[in-house]
N, C-alpha and C positions, 0 to 999 in steps of 0.2 A: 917678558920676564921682569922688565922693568918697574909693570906696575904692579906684578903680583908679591914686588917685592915693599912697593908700597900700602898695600894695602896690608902687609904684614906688621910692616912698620905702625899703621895707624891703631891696628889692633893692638900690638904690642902697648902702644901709648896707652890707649885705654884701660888693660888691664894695670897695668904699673901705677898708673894714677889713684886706682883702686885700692890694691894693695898696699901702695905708699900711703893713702889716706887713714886707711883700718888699721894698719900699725902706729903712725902717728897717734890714734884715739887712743889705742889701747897703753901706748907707752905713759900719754900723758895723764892718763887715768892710773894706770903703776903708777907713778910719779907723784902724780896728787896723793895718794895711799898710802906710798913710805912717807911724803912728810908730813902728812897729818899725824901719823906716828910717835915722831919725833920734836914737834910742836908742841913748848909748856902749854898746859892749863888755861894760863894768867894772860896768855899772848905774849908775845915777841916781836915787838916791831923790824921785820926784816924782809929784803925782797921778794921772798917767798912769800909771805903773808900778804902781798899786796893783790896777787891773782887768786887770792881765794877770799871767800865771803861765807857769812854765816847769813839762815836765814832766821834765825832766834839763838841765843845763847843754851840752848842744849842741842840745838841741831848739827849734824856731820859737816864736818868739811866738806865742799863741792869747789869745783869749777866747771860751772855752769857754759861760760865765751868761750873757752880754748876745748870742749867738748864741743858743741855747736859746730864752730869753727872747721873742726876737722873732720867729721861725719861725711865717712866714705860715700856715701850715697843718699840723696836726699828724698824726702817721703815726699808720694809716697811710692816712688821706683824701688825696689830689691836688688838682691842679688840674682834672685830667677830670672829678675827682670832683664840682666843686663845677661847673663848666661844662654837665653834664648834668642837674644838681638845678635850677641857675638854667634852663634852659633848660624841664625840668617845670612850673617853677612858673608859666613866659610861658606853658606850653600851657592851664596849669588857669586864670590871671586873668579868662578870661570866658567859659569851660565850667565850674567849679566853683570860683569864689573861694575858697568854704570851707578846700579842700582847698589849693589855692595857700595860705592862709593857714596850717594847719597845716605843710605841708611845711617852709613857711619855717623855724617855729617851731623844728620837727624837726628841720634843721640849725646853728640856733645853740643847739641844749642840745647837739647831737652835739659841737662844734667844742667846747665847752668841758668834755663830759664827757672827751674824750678828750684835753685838755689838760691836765685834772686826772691822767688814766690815765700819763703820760707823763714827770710830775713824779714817781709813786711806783713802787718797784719789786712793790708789792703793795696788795690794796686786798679788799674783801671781792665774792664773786662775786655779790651784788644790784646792784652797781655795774656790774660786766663787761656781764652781763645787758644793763644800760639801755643801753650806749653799742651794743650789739647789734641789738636792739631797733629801736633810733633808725634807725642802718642800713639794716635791713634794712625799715622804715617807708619811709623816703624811697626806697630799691630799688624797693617792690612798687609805689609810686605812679608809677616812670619806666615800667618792665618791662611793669606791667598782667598781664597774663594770665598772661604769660609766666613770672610766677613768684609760688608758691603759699606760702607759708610756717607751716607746724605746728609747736603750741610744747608741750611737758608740764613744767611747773617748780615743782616742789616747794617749799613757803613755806619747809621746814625747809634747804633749801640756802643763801637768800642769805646769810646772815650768816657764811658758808665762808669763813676766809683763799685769797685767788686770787692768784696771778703777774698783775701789769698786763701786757694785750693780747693774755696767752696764748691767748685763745677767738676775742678780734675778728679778729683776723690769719688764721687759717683763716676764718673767713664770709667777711671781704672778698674771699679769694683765690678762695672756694667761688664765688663772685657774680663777679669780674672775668676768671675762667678756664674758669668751668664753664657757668652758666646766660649771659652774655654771648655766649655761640659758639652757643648752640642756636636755633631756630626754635622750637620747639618746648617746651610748657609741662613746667615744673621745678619740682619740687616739694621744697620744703627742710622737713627738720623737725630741730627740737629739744629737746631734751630732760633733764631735770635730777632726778638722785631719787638716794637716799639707800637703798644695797640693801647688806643682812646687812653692816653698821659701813663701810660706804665711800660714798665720792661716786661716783657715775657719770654720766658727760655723754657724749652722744652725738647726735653730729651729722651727720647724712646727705642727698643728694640722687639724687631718682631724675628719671627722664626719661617723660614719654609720649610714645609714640612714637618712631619712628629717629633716631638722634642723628646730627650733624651733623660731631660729632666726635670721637673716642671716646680718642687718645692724651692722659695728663696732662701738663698745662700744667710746667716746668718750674719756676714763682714759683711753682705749686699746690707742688711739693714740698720750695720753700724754705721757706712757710710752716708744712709741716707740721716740718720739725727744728728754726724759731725756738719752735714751740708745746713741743718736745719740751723744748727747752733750757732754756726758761722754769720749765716743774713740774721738770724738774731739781732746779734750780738754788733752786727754792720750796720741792720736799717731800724732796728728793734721790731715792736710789733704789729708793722705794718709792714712786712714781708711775708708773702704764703708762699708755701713748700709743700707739693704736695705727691702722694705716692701712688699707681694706681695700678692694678694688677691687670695682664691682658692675657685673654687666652688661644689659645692653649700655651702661650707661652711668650714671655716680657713684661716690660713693666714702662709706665708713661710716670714720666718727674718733671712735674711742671714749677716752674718758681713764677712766682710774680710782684713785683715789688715797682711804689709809684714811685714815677720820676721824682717828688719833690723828696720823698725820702731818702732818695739817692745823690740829690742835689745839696741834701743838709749833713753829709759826712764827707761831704769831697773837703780833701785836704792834703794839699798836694806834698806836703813833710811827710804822709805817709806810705806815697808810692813806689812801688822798685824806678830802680836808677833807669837812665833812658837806654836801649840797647843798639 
């Protein structure tokens, strides 16, 4: 009784966190609203005016940090997302406690690893990894069968400068577009090694059996140009990203980017805090 009163409990936190956080946005966005309203023209130097910024003199009032700040759920998790965790975890509190209680766990490192992922524009890929990981943890424990996940990762990779969310954002999509649609067990695997002075990461999903659906998802191929944009923008153009169609069903995402170009953005002002 005792612990099913805890895991009630843990649930309970969860959701209130939740809902505390999306009222908080919402108020302070009311709030920003009325007083842009009531804000002369001319300006008014007063407390209020100090948490808000213009980004040209004809542009709206915004508060850009205390929006941020409070976002209930950090991208790119959902609400579905946490709706079908919470709902794993009521299936596992009196088939496998254990695991209800891990899963839990698994969701509040996820929620804050990816909140730390979100505040930096780059971070080291041990980090990426975990919030990956975590993911695809709390995935395999909804999914079950349904999806199999192989991992090969080199120790000498994590300490890689990464673009934040470069990697997660293709999993999530691999997982809400690909295995999602199928009946039928999916098998992800990935992979991380270190071949003749480059990184290589590659990340693939295959099918057993007749797929269910075999056209890509149209968010599958947003995520794959937010990924491309990301090592862009991290290594420039000496980063390849690349997409590859496998049949009768899945797709192969190969990145590859030389070590030296990864060695010439390390900077350690821009990584998340240590956890």
């Amino acid at each position: 009784m005792k612990r099913n009163n805890l895991f009630w409990a843990l649930l309970l936190a969860v959701i209130a966190g939740v809902v505390i956080g999306g009222a908080a946005a919402l108020l302070l966005h009311c709030g920003a609203a009325a007083l842009t309203a009531v804000v002369p023209a001319a300006g008014v130097a007063t407390a209020t005016t100090a948490v808000m910024m213009r980004s040209s003199p004809r542009a709206p009032w915004t508060t850009p940090l205390l929006k941020n700040e409070c976002s209930p759920l950090p991208q790119p998790i959902n609400s579905l997302f946490l709706y079908n965790t919470l709902s794993t975890v009521h299936a596992f509190m009196e088939l496998d406690p254990k695991k209800a209680r891990k899963t839990v766990e698994d969701l509040a490192e996820l929620v804050r690893t990816l909140s730390a992922l979100n505040r930096r524009r780059r971070t080291f890929l041990g980090q990426e990894l975990k919030a990956v990981d975590l993911f695809l943890n709390i995935e395999q424990n909804r999914l079950s069968d349904r999806l199999q996940v192989r991992r090969a990762v080199s120790p000498e990779c994590l300490e890689i400068s990464f673009p934040s969310l470069a990697l997660v954002m293709p999993v999530v999509s691999l997982i809400r577009e690909g295995v999602e649609l199928q009946s039928q067990p999916v098998t992800v695997f990935l992979s991380c090694a270190l071949k003749e002075s480059q990184l290589v990461i590659e990340l693939l999903d295959t099918l057993e059996g007749e797929p269910v659906c075999t056209d890509p998802a149209l968010s599958r191929e947003e995520a794959f140009r937010s990924t491309v944009r990301c090592l862009r923008s991290h290594y420039g153009a000496a980063a390849d990203c690349r997409r590859e169609r496998l049949s009768p069903f899945g797709e192969r995402l190969t990145i590859t980017v030389p070590l030296a170009a990864a060695a010439a953005v390390r900077s350690a002002s821009d990584f998340v805090e240590p956890f």
